[in-house]
N, C-alpha and C positions, 0 to 999 in steps of 0.2 A: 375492414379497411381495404378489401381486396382489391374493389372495384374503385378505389380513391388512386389518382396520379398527383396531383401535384401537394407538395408538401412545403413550409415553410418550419425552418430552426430556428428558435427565439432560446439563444445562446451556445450559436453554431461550432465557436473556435474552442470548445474544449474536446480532447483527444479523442472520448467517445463517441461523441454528436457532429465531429468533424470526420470521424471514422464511418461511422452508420449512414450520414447523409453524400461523404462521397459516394458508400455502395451502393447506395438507393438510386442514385445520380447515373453509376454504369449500368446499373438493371434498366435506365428505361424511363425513369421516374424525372416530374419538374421538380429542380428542388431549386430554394433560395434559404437564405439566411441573414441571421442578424446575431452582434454581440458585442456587448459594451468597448471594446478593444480587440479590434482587428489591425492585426500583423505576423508578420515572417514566425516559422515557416506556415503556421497552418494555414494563413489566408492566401500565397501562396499555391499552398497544396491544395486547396479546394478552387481558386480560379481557375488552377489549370484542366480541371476537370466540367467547368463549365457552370458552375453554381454562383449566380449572384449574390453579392456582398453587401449586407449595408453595417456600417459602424454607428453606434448609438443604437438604443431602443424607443423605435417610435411606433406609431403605429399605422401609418401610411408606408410601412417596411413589408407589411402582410398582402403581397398579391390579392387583389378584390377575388382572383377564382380560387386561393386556396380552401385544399379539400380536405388539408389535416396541417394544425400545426403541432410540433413536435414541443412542449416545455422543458428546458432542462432542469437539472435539480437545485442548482443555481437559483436559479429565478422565483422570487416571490409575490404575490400581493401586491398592487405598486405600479408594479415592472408593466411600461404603457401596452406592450404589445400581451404581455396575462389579462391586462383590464381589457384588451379591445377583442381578444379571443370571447371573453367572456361575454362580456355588453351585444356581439355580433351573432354570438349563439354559433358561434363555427366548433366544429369537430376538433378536439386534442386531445393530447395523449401524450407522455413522459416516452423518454428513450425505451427505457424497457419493455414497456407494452410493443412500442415499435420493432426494436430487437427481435421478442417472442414472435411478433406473427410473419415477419419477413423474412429473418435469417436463421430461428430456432425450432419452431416448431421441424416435427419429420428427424432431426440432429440427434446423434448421440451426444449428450451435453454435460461434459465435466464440468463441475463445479467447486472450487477450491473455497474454503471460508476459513472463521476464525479472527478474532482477537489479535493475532501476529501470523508473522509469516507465509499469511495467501498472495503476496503481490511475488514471494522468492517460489512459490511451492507450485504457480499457477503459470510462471516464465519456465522452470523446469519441466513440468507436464508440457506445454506448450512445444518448446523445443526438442523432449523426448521425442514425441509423435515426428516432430518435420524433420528430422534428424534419421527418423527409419521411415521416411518417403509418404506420410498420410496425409501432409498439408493442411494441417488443421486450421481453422478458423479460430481467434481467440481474440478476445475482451479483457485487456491489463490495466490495472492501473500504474503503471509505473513503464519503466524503458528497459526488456529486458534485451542484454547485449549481442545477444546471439540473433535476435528476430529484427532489429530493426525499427520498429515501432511497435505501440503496444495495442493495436486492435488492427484486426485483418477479418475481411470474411472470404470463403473461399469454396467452391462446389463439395469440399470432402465432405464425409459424413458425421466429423468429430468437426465438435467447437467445446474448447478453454474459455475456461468465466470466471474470472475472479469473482468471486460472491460477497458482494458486500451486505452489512445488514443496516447500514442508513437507509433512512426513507427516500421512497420512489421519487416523488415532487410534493408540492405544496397541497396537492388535493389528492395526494394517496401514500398516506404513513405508512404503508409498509415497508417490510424490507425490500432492498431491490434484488436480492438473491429469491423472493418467489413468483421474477418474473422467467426465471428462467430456465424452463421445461429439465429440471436435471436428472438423468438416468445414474448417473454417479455421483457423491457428494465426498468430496473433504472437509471434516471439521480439525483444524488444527488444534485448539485451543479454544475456551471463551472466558473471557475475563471484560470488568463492569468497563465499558469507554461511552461512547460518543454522548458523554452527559447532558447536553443541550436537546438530544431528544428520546433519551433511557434515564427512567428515574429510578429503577433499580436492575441489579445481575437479575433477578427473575422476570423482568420483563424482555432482557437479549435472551432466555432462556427459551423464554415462550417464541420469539422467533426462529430460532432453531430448531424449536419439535413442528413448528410450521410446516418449517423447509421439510424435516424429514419427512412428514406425512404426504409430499406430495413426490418421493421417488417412488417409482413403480417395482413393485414386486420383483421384476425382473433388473433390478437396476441394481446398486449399491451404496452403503455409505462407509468410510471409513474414518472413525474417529480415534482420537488423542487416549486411548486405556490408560497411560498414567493420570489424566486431568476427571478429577470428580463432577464439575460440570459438564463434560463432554459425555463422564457415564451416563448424568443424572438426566441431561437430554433422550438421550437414544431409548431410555428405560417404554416398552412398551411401543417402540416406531413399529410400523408395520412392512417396513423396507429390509430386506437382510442387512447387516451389520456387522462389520467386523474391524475390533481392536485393535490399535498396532501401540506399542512401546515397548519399554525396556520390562516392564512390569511380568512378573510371573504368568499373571492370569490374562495377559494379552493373548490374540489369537496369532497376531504377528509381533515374533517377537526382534527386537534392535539387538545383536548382538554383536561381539567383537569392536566394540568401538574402540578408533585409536587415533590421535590428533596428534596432528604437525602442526609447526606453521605455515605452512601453504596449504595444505588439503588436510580434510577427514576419509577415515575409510570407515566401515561397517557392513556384516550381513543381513540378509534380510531373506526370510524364507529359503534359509541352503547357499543363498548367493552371496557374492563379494561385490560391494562397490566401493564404488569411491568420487570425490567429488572435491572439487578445488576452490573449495570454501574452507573455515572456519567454523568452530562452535557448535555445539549440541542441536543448538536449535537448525544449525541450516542441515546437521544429519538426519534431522527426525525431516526438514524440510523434504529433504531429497528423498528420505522414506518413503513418505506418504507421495510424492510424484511416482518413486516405484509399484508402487503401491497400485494405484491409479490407473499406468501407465499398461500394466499387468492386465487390471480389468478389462483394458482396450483393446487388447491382444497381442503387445508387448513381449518379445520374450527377454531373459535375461541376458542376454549378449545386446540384442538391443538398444536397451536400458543403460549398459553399465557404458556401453561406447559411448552414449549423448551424454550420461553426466559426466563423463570425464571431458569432453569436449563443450562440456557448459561455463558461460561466461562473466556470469552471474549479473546482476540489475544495475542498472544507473542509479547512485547513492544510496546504495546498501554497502560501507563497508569500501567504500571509493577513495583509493588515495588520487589526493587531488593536486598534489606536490610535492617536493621535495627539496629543502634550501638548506645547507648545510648539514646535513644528519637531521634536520629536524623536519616531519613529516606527518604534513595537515590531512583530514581524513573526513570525507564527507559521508553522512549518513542520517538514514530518516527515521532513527526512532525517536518517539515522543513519550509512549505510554511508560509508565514504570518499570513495569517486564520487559520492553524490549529493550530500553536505557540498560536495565543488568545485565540483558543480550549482548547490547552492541559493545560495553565494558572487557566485556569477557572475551570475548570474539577478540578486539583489538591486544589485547594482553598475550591470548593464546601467539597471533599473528607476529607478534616484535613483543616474546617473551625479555624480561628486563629490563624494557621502556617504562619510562615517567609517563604515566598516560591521562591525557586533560580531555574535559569536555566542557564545551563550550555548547550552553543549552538554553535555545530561547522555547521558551512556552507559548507556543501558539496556534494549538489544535483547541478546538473548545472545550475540550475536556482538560487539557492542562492551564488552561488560564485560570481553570475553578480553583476553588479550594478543596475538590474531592479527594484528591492525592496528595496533599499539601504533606503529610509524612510520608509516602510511600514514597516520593519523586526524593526525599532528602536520602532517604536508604539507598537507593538505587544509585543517584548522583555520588555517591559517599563510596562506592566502590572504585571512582578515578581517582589519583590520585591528589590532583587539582579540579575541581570544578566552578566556572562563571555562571553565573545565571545571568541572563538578560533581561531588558526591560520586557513586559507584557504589550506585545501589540494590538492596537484598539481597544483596549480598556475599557470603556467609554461603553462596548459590546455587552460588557458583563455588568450583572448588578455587584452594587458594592458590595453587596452582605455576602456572595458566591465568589470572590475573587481569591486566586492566589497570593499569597504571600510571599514574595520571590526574596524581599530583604530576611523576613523569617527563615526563607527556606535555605538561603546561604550559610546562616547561624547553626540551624539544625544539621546541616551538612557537616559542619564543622565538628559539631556536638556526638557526631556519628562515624567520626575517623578522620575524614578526609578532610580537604581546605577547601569552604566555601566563600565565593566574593556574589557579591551584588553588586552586577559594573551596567550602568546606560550608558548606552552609546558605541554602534560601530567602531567608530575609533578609539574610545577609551577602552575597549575591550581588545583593540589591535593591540595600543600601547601599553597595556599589561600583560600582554603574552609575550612581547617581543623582552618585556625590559625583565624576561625570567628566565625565559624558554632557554634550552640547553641543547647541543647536541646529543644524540639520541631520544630526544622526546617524541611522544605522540599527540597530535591535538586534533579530539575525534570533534567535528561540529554535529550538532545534533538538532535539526529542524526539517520541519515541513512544510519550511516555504524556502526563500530564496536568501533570508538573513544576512540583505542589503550589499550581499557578493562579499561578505567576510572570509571566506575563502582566498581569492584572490587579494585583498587587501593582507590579508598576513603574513602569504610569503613573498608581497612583495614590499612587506612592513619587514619581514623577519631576517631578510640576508644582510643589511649592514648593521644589526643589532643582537643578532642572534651571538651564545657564546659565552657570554658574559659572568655564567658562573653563578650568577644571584637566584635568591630560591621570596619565595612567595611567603607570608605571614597568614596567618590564620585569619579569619572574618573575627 
């Protein structure tokens, strides 16, 4: 691709391909674009940088001279500007391929991964480094608070990568974490998700010994030593490898841990930190950034000033208001384990609180029936829990769907009080016609969940109070 200049993005306005095709745009490079729905800020942020815009996907959108176009992961089969790439016999390529040869290769390139907490463990890493002057280049998925936006490239010699392990695009099922040259690897965790395109834990397993097979000798990985997947990976990598948890036979071990409601602290190799999070999981988070961070040349003063000065991610654990004593809480776990996460986390936070979730299924793995009991266990740890209706339905076969009226009953059947409510609004109108001062109500999705956030507290200030408690499913 070296000697290729002009490029077109067929699904421009998402954060990475609005990220990648700005910096390709200041290098030098013609760049245009196309994406089902252009608007503020990205579209915006890329005019002003001088990149042509079209809304809709056609395929008179493709420059007659472009010499690569970019597919995002988005985009399937169908999609006019995939079929005219195709039909035209022009040169493409997914983001990642584009990533690895213009901004990765030559890079010292962290890699964060894992089942949970790579988008918290990969904003810490990230910030550690810019935090002690290295200006790192980094690839997030999510907003983390301290950076600004979540992809930056940048002349340093470090780049942050969230490593995920969905596939690359529609003509290259691999993960997209083995596009990206890694000298360092973090495995948090793996546990079975992205069902729509993992038919079993041993087949995310097999992408993870992928990935390790491809750090160099001289590179690192550090994974999760409490997690038997994480061992059962690394068994036989040819990359050094080293342990971190609480575990005896870890090589790094977590020790001292001690939680407030505002912060955790713990040591880690002789040091003390600390970090103004919550919950286990964002200690082992902050671990493995120290961890990381260390490998980079980090020392521990460092270290311990960025995460105490770390601000943690837009919707991990986001209070999003506050009306009368009662205090709505935005956050994006989906999976089972991170739901028991994010329960625990809020609990630890507003120790005493009545704590509600309010949880729409709508990752493709929770719309199935994979979890169909693990999601009731997990949800059964609030003390109230809504399930919402299942969006696009229609997406899933019958025989593979959730059961969300089941899954309120099981909820039930497992401690806590489960409802099955449709509807934004009937879901306002039952928080407000309960909800008490001092309660917590954590929202729990991964998408935008029609701005229920906003509609509750400003459902919930002349209703709130009232004293009355919720019935069982």
């Amino acid at each position: 691709m070296s000697d290729k200049t002009r490029f077109h993005f067929t699904g421009i306005c998402g954060t990475a391909m609005g990220a990648v095709a700005a910096a390709m745009k200041q290098r030098g490079f013609t760049v245009s674009g196309s994406d089902a729905s252009v608007y503020p800020p990205m579209s915006d942020f890329l005019r002003s940088r001088g990149i042509t815009l079209s809304e809709g996907y056609r395929e008179e959108n493709i420059p007659a001279d472009t010499d690569v176009v970019i597919i995002g992961n988005a985009i399937s089969r169908g999609n006019p500007e995939a079929e005219a790439a195709l039909e035209r016999k022009l040169l493409y390529h997914s983001l990642p391929e584009v990533m690895k040869e213009f901004f990765l290769r030559g890079k010292r390139n962290l890699v964060v991964t894992g089942t949970h907490g790579k988008t918290t463990t990969a904003s810490m890493l990230a910030w550690l480094l810019r935090h002690a002057g290295r200006d790192p280049g980094f690839m997030i998925g999510g907003l983390p608070n301290n950076l600004g936006c979540g992809a930056h490239f940048s002349e340093s010699a470090f780049n942050v990568l969230e490593g995920d392990e969905y596939d690359t695009a529609f003509f290259d099922k691999r993960s997209k974490f083995l596009h990206y040259l890694p000298e360092c690897v973090v495995i948090n965790n793996i546990e079975f998700d992205h069902a729509d395109i993992f038919n079993s834990l041993a087949e995310i397993k097999l992408s993870f010994r992928r990935l390790l097979n491809i750090v160099p000798r001289g590179g690192r990985a550090f994974i999760n030593g409490d997690d038997p997947s994480c061992l059962e990976v690394a068994v036989g990598a040819p990359c050094p490898v080293t342990t971190l948890g609480v575990g005896a036979a870890c090589d790094l071990r977590l020790e001292n841990l001690k939680y407030e409601s505002d912060r955790s602290s713990f040591t880690l190799a002789g040091a003390a930190y600390s970090v103004r999070m919550t919950g286990e999981f964002n200690v082992r988070n902050a671990a493995m950034a120290a961890a990381a961070a260390t490998f980079a040349g980090l020392d521990a003063a460092e270290i311990r000033a960025g995460l105490e000065a770390f601000d943690g991610v837009a919707r991990r654990q986001e209070l999003r208001g506050e009306v009368n004593g009662i205090k709505v809480i935005d956050d994006f776990a989906h999976h089972p384990t991170a739901i028991g996460f994010a329960v625990q986390s809020v609990r630890q936070s507003y120790p005493g609180s009545r704590v509600w979730v309010l949880f729409e299924p709508r990752s493709n793995t929770t719309r199935r029936a994979v979890f169909q009991h693990e999601l009731a266990a997990a949800l059964a740890t609030a003390d109230v829990a809504i399930v919402a209706a299942i969006p696009d339905l229609h997406k899933i076969p019958e025989n593979d769907r959730l059961d969300p009226e089941q899954l309120a009953a099981d909820i039930t059947r497992h401690g806590g009080q489960g409802w099955y409510v449709t509807g934004i609004e009937a879901i306002v109108h039952k928080v407000t016609a309960s909800a008490r001062p001092g309660d917590v109500i954590a929202v729990l999705t991964n998408g935008g969940f029609g701005g229920i956030h906003q509609k509750l507290l400003a459902a919930l200030e002349p209703e709130c109070g009232n004293g009355s408690t919720l019935k069982p499913y």
